[in-house]
MMTF fields as JSON, N, C-alpha, C and O atoms, coordinates in Angstrom:
{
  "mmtfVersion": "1.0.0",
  "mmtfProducer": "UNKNOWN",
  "numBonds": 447,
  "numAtoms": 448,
  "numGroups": 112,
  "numChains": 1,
  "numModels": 1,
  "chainsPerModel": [1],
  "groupsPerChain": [112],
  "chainIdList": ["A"],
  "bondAtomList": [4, 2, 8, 6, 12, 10, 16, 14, 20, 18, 24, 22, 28, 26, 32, 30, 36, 34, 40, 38, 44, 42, 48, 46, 52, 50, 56, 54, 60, 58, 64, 62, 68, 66, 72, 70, 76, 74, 80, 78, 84, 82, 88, 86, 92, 90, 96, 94, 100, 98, 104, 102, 108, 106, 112, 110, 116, 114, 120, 118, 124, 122, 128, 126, 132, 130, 136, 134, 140, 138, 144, 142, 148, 146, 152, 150, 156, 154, 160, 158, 164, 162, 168, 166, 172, 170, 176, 174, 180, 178, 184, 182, 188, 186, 192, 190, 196, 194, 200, 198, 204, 202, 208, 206, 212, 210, 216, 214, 220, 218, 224, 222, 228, 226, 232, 230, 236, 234, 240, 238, 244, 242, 248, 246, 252, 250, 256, 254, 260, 258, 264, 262, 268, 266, 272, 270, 276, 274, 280, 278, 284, 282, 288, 286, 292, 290, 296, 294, 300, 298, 304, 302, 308, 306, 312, 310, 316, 314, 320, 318, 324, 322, 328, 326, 332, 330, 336, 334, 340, 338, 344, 342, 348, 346, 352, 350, 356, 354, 360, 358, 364, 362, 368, 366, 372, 370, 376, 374, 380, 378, 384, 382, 388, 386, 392, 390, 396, 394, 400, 398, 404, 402, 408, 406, 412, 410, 416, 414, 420, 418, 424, 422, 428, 426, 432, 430, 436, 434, 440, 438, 444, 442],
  "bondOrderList": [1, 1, 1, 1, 1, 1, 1, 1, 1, 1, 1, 1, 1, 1, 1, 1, 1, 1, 1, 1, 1, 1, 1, 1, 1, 1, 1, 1, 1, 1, 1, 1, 1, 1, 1, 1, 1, 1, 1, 1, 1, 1, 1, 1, 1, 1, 1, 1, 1, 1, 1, 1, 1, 1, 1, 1, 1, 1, 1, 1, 1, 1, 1, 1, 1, 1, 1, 1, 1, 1, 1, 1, 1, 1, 1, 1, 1, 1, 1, 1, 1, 1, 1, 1, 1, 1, 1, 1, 1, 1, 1, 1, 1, 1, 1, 1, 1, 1, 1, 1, 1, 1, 1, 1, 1, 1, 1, 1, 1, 1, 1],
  "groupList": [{"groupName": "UNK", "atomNameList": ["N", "CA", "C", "O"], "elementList": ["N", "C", "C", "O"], "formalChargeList": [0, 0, 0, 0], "bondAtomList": [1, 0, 2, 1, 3, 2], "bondOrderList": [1, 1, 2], "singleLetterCode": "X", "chemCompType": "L-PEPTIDE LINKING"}],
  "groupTypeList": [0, 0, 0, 0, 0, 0, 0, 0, 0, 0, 0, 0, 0, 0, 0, 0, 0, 0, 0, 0, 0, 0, 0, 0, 0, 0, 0, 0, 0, 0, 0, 0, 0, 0, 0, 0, 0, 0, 0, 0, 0, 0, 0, 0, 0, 0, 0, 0, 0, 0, 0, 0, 0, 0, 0, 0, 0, 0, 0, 0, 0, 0, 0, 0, 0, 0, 0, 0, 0, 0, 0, 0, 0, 0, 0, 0, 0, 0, 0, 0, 0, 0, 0, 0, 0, 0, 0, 0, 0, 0, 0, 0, 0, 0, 0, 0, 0, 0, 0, 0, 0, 0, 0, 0, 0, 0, 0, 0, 0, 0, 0, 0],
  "groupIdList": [1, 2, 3, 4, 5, 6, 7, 8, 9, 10, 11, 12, 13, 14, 15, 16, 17, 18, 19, 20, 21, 22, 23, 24, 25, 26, 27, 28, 29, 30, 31, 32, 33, 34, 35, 36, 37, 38, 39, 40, 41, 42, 43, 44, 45, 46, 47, 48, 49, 50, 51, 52, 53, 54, 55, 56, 57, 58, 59, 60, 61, 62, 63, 64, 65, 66, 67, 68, 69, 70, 71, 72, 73, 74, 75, 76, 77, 78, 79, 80, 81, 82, 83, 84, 85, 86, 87, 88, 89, 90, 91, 92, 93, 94, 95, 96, 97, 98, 99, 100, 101, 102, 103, 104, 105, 106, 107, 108, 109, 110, 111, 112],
  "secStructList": [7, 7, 7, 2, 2, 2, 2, 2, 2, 2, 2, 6, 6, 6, 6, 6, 7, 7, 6, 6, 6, 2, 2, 2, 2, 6, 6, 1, 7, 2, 2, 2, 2, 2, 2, 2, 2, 6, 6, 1, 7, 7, 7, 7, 1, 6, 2, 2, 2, 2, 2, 2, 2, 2, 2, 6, 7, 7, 2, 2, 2, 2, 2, 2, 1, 7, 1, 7, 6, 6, 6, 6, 7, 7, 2, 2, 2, 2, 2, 6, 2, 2, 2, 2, 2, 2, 1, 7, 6, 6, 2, 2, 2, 2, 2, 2, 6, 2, 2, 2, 2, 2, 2, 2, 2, 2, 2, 2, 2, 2, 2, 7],
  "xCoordList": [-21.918, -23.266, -23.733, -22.987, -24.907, -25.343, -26.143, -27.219, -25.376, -26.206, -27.166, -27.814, -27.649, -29.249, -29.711, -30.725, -28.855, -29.012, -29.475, -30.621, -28.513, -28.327, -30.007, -30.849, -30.018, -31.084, -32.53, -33.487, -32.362, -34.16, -33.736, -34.586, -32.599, -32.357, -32.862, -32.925, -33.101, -32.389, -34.179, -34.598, -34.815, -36.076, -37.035, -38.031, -37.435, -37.877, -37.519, -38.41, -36.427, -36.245, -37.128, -37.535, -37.451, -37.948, -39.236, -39.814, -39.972, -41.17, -41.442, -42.506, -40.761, -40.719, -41.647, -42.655, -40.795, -40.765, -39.867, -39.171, -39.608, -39.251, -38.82, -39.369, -37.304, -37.864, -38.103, -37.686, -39.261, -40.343, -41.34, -41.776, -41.631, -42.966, -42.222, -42.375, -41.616, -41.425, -41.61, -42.353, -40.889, -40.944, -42.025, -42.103, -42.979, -44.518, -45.988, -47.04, -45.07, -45.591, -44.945, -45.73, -44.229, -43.627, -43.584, -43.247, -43.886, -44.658, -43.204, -43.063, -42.369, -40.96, -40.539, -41.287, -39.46, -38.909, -37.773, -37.462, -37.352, -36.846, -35.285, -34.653, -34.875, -33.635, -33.456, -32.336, -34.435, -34.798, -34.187, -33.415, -35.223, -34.745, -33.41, -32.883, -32.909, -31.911, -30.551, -29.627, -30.755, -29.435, -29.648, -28.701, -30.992, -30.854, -30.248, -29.639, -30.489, -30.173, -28.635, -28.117, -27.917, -26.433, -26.015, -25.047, -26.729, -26.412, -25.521, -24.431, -26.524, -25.845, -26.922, -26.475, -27.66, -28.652, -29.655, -30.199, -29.81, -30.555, -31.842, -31.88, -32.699, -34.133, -34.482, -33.872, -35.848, -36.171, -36.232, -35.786, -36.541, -36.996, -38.657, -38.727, -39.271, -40.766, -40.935, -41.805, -39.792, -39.655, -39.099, -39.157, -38.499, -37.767, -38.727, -38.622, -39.943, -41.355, -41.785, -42.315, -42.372, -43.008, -42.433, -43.132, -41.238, -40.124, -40.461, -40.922, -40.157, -39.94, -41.737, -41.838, -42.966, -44.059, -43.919, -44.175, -43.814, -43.944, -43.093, -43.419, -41.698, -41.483, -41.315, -40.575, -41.978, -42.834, -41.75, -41.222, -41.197, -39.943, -40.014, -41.066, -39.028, -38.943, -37.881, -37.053, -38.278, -37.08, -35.734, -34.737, -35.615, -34.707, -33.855, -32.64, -34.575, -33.688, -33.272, -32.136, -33.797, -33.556, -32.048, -31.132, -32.271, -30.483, -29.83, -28.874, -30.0, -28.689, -28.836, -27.895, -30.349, -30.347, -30.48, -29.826, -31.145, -31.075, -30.686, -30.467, -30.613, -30.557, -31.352, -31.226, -32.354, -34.092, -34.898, -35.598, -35.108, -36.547, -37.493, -37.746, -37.83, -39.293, -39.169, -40.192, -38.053, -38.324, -39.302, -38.685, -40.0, -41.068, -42.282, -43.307, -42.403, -43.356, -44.662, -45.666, -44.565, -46.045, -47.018, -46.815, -47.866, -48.691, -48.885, -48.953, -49.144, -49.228, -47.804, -47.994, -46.706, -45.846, -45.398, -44.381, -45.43, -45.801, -47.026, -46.936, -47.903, -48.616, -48.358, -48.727, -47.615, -47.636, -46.148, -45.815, -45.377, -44.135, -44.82, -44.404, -45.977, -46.788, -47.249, -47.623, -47.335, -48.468, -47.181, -47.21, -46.322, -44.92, -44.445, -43.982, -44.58, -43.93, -44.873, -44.45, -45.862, -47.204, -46.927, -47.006, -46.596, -46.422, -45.363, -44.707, -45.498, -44.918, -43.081, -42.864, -42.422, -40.597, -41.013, -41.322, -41.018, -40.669, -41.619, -41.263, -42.754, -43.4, -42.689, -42.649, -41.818, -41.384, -40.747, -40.988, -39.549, -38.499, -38.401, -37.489, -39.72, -40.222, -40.416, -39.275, -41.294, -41.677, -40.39, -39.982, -39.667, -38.599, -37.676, -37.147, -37.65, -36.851, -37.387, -36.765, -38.445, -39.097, -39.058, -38.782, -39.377, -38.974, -37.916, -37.951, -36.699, -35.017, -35.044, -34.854, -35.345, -35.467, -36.198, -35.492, -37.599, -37.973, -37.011, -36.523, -36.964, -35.668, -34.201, -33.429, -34.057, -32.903, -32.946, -32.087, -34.667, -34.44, -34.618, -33.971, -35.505, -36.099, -34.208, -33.591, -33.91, -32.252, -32.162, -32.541, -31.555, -30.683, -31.459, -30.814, -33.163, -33.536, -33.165, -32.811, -33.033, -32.44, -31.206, -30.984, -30.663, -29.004, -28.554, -27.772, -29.945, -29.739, -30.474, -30.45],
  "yCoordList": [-32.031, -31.845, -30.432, -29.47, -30.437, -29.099, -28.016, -28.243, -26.923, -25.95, -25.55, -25.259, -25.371, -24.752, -23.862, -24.177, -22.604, -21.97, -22.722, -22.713, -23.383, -24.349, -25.137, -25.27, -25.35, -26.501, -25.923, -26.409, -24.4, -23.667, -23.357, -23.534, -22.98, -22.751, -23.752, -23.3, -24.892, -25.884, -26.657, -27.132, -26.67, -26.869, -25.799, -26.474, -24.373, -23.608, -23.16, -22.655, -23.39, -23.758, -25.104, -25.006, -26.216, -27.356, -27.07, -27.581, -25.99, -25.41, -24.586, -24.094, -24.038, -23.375, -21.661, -21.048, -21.554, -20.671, -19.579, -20.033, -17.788, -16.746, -16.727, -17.28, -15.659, -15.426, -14.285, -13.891, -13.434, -12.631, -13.488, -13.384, -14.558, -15.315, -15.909, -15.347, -16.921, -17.361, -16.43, -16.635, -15.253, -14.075, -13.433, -12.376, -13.602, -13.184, -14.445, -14.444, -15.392, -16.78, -16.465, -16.566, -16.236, -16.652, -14.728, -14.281, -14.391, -12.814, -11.841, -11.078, -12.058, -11.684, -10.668, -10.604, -10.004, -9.602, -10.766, -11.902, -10.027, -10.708, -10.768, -11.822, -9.918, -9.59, -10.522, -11.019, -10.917, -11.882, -13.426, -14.296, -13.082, -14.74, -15.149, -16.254, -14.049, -13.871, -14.278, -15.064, -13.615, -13.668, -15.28, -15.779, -16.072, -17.098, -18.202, -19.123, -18.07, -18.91, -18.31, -19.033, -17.345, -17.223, -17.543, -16.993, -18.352, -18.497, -17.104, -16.985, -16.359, -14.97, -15.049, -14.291, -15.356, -15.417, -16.786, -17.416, -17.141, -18.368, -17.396, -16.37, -18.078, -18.087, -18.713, -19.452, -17.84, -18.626, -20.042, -20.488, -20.722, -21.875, -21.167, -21.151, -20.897, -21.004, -20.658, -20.951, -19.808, -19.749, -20.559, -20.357, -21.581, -22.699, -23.342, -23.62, -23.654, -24.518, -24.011, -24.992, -22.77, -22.413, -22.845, -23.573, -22.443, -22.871, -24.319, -24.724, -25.037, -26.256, -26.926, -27.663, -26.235, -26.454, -25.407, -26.353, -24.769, -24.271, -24.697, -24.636, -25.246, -26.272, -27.374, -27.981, -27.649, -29.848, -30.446, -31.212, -30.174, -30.615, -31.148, -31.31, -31.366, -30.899, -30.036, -29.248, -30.565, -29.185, -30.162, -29.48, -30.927, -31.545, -31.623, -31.535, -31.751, -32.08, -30.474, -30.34, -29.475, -28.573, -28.007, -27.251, -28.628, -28.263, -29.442, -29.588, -30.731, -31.376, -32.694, -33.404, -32.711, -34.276, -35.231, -36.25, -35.24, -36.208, -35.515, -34.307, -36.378, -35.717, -36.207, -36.1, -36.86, -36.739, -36.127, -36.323, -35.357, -34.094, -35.152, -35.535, -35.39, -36.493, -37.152, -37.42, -37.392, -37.826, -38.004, -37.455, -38.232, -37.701, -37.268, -37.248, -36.964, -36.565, -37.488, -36.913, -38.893, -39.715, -39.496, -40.032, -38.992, -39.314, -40.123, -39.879, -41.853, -42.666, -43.133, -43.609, -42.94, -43.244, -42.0, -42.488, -41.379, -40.034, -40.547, -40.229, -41.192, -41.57, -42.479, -42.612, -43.794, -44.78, -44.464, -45.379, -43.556, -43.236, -42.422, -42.373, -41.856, -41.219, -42.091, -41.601, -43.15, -44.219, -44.76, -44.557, -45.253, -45.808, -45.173, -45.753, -43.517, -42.505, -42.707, -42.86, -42.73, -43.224, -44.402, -44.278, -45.706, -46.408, -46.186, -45.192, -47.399, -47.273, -48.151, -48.897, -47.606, -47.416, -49.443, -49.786, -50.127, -51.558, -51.89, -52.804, -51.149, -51.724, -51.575, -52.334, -49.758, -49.242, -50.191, -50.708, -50.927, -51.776, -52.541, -52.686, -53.185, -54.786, -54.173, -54.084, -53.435, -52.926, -52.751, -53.433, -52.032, -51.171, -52.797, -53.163, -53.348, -54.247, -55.488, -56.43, -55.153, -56.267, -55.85, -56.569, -54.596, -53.564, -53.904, -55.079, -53.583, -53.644, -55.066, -55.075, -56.049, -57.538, -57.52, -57.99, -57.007, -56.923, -56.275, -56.779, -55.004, -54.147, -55.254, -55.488, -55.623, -56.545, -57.722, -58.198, -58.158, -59.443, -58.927, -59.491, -57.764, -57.438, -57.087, -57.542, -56.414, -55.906, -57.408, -57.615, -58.184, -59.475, -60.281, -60.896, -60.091, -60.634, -59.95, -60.652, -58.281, -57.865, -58.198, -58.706, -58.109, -58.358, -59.849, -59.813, -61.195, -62.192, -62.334, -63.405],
  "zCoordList": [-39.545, -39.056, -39.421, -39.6, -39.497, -40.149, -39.017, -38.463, -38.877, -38.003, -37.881, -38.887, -36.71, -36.492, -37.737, -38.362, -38.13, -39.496, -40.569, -41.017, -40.963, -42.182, -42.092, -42.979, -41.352, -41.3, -41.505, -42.106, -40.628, -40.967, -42.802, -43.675, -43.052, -43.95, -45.508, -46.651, -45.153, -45.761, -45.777, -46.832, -44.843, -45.297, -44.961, -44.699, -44.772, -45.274, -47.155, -47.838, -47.605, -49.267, -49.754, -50.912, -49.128, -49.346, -49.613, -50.573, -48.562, -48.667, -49.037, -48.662, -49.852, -50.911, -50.48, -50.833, -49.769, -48.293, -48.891, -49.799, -48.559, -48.763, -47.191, -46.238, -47.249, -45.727, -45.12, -44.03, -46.393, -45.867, -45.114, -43.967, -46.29, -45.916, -44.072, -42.988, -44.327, -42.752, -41.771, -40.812, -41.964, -40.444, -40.81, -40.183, -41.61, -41.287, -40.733, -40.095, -41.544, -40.058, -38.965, -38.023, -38.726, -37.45, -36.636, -35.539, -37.353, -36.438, -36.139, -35.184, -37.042, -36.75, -38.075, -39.051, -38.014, -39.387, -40.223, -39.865, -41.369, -42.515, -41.778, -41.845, -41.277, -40.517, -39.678, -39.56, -38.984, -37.62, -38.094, -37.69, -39.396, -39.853, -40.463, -40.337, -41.18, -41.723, -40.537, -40.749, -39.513, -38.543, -37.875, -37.266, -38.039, -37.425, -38.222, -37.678, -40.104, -40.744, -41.151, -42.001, -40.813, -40.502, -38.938, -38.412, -38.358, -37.067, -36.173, -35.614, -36.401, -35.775, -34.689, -33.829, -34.401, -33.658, -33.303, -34.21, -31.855, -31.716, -31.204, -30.526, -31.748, -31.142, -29.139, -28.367, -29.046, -27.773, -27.788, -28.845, -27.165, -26.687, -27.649, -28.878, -27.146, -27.992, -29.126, -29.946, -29.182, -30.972, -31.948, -33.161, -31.319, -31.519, -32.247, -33.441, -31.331, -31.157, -31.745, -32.266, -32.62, -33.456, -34.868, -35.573, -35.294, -36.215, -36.551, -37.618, -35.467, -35.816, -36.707, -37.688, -35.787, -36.292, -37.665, -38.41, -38.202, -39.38, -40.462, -41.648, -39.904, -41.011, -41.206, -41.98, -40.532, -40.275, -39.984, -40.79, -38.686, -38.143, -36.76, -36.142, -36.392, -34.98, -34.384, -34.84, -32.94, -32.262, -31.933, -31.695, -31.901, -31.866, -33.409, -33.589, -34.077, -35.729, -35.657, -35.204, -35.929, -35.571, -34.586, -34.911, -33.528, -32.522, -32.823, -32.062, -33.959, -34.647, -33.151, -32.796, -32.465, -31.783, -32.892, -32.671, -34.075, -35.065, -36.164, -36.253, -37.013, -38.798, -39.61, -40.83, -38.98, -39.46, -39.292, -38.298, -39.961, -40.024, -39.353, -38.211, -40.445, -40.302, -38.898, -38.268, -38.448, -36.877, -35.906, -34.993, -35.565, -34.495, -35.276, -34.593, -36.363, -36.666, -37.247, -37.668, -37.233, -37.021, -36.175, -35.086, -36.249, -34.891, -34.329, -33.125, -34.827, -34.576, -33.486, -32.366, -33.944, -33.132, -32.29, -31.796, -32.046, -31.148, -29.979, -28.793, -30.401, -29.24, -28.926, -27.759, -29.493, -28.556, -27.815, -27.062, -27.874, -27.195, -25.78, -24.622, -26.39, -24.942, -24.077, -23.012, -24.188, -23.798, -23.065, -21.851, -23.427, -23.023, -21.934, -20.952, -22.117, -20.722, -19.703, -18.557, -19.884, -18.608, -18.242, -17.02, -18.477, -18.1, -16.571, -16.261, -15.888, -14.46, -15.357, -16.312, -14.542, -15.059, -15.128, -16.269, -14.515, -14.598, -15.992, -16.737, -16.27, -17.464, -18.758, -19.726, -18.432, -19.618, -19.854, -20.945, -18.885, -18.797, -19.794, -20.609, -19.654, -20.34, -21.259, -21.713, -22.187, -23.565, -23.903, -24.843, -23.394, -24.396, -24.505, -25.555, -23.629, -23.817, -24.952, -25.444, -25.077, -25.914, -27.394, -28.355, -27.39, -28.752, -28.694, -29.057, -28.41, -28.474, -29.747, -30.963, -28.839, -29.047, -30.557, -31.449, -30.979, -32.014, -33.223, -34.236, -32.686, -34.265, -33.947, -34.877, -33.09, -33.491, -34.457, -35.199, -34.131, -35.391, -36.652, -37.534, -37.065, -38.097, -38.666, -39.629, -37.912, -38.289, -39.332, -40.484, -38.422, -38.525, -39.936, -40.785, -39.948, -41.374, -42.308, -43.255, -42.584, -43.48, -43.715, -44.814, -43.262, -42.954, -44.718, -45.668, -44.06, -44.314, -45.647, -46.254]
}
């Protein structure tokens, strides 16, 4: 699995990103960025959140919850996951359970 470092590391290069340029987005020095992509140093929590928005990520791919960048980042499905948390817990129940039920068949037609 690839470290928090590795990873700003790894698509700030994708974006063809310096890391003067990043720690002058991100309002920091070159040093700053440097010790985070040697994991000598973790960022805040809000600097996390800035990071992760400056290199079209998230904060989760970021601390190694997935190993999809692109994760989360639809809007479209970003809102209907919002729409889902509003829901009252017995509704979520039924949706999620009905989703479950859906990626299981779509699974099982590829499969076949």
């Amino acid at each position: 699995m690839l470290s928090f470092g590795k990873r700003i590391s790894i698509l700030r290069k994708e974006l063809k990103l310096s890391q003067t340029d990043l720690a002058n987005q991100l309002d920091t020095s070159v040093s700053v960025i440097s010790r985070y992509e040697l994991d000598k140093m973790t960022p805040s929590v809000d600097t996390a959140k800035k990071l992760a928005k400056l290199l079209n990520t998230s904060v989760g791919y970021l601390l190694g919850e997935n190993d999809n960048a692109e994760l989360f980042k639809d809007p479209e499905m970003l809102k209907r996951f919002q729409d889902i948390t509003e829901f009252k817990e017995e509704d979520r129940k039924y949706i999620l359970y009905t989703l479950d039920a859906l990626i299981k068949n779509v699974k099982l037609k590829s499969i076949a």
